[in-house]
C-alpha positions in Angstrom: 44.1 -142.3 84.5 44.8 -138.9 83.7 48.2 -137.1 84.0 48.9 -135.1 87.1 49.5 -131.4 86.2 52.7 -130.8 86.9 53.9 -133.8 84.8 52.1 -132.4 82.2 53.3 -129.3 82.0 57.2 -130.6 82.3 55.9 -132.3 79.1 54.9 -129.0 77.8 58.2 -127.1 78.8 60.3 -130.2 76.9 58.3 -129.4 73.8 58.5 -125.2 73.9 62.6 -126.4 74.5 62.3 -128.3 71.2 60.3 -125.3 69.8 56.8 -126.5 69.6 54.5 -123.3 69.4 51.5 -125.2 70.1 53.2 -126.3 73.5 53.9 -122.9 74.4 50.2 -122.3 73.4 48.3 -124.4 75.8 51.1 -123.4 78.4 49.8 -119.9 77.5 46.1 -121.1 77.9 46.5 -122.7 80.9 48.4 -119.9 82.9 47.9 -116.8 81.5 44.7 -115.6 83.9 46.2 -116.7 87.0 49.7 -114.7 86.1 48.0 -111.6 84.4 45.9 -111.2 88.1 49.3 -112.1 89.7 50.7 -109.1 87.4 47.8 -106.6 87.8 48.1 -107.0 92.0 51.1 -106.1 92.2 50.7 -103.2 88.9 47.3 -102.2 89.1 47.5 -101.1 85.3 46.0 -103.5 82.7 48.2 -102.8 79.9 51.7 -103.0 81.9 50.2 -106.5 83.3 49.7 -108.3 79.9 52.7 -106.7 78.8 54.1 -108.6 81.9 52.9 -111.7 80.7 53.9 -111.5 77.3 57.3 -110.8 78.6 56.8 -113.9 80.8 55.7 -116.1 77.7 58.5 -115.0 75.8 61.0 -115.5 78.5 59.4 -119.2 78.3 60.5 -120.1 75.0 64.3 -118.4 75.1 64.8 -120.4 78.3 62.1 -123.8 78.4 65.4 -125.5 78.1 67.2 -124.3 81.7 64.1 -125.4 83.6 64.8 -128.0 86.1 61.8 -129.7 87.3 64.2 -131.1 89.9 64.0 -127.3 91.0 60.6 -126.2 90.8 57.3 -127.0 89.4 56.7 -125.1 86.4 53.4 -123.0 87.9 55.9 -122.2 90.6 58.8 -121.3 87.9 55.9 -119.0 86.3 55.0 -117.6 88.7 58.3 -116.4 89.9 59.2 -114.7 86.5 55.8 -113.0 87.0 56.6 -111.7 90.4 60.3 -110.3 89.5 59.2 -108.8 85.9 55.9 -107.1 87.5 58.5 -106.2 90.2 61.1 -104.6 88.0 58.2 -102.4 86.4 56.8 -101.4 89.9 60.4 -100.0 90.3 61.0 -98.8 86.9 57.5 -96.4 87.3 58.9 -95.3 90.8 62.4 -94.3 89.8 60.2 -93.1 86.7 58.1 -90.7 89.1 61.1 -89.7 91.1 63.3 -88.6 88.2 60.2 -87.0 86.9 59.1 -85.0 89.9 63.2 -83.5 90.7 63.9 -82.1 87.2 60.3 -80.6 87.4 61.6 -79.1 90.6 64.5 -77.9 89.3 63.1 -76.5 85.9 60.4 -74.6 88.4 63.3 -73.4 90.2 65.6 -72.4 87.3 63.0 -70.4 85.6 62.2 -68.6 88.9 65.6 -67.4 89.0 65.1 -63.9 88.2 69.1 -63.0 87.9 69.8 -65.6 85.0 73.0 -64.9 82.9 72.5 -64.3 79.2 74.1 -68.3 78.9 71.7 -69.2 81.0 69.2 -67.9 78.7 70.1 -68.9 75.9 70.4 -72.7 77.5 66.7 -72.5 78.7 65.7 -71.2 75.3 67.2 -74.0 73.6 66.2 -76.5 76.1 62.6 -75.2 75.7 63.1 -75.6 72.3 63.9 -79.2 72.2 61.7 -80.2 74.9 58.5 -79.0 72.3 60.0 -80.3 69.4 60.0 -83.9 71.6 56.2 -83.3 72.7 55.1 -82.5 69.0 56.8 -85.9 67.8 54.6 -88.1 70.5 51.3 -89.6 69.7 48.6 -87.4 70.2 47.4 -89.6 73.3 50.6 -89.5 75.0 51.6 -85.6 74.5 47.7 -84.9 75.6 48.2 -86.7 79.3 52.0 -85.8 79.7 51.0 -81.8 78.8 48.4 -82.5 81.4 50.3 -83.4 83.8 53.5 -81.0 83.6 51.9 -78.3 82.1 48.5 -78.2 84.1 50.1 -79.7 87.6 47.2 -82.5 87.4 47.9 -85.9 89.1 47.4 -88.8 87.5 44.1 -89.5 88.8 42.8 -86.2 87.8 43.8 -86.6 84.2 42.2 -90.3 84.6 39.1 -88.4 85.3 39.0 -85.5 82.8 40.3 -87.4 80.0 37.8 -90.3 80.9 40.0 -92.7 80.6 41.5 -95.7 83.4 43.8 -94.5 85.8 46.3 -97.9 84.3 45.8 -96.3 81.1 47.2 -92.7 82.2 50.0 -94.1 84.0 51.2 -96.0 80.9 50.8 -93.1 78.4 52.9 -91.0 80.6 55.2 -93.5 80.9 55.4 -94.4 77.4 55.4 -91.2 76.4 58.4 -89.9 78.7 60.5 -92.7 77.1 60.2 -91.9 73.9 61.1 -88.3 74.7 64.2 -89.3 76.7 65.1 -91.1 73.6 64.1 -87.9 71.5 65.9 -85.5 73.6 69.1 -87.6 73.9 69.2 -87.9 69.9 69.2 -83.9 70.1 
């Protein structure tokens, strides 16, 4: 008679909690579809939902030991780490987009400010400054979409089409690219 599933995989999660990689594997095997199109629903970018899933997989084998079947089945318990860490990026892209679109607000409005003081000048200038020294440091990939974007006023899905490339694909460059600047700009 063969094992139901969910015993099974309680099984599995006792061996990843004892640190048995091949566990973790057919754990990995077994799920990873089902929670990457769980991941990509609520994403729509391909790269940002395996990176969800990796996240999930890893998450597995730091805490295989806290699961309590008494709880909840382990597709259930999956599934749930999928859903709040595909969440948490939805967000993290919106706050992302917001933050995005007021400082390019602001910059358009600072630089239409005809009466700027000297100081202010000399702020833009160096701001300018650092700001380009941050673009030339990205990958070539990422500065192209991000010039794109802020520099040509093209929305995602027109740099998707121009640059032939997935729309998933655009939005993850941009975002990649924008954090590494913040981290750039924040060293300067």
């Amino acid at each position: 008679m063969a094992t139901p599933p969910s015993s099974d995989d309680e099984h599995l999660i006792r061996q990843i909690a004892e640190r048995d990689q091949v566990a973790l594997g057919r754990l990995y095997d077994r799920y990873a579809r089902i929670l990457y199109s769980l991941a990509f629903k609520v994403l729509n970018s391909v790269e940002e939902a395996e990176e969800v899933v990796l996240d999930v997989f890893s998450q597995v084998w730091r805490d295989a030991r806290r699961y309590d079947a008494a709880r909840s089945r382990v597709d259930s318990w999956l599934f749930l780490f999928t859903r709040s860490r595909a969440l948490d990026r939805l967000r993290k892209r919106q706050r992302l987009s917001r933050v995005v679109e007021v400082s390019t607000t602001k910059a358009q409005t600072i630089d239409n400010y005809e009466d700027n003081t000297p100081e202010q000048a000399l702020i833009l200038g160096e701001r300018r400054e650092q700001v380009t020294r941050a673009l030339s440091q990205l990958p070539e990939e990422q500065r192209r979409v991000i010039e794109m974007a802020y520099f040509q006023g093209l929305s995602q899905s027109a740099i998707a089409q121009r640059a032939n490339l997935k729309l998933g694909t655009v939005k993850t460059r941009i975002r990649l690219g924008l954090n590494k600047m913040k981290g750039l700009l924040a060293d300067d």
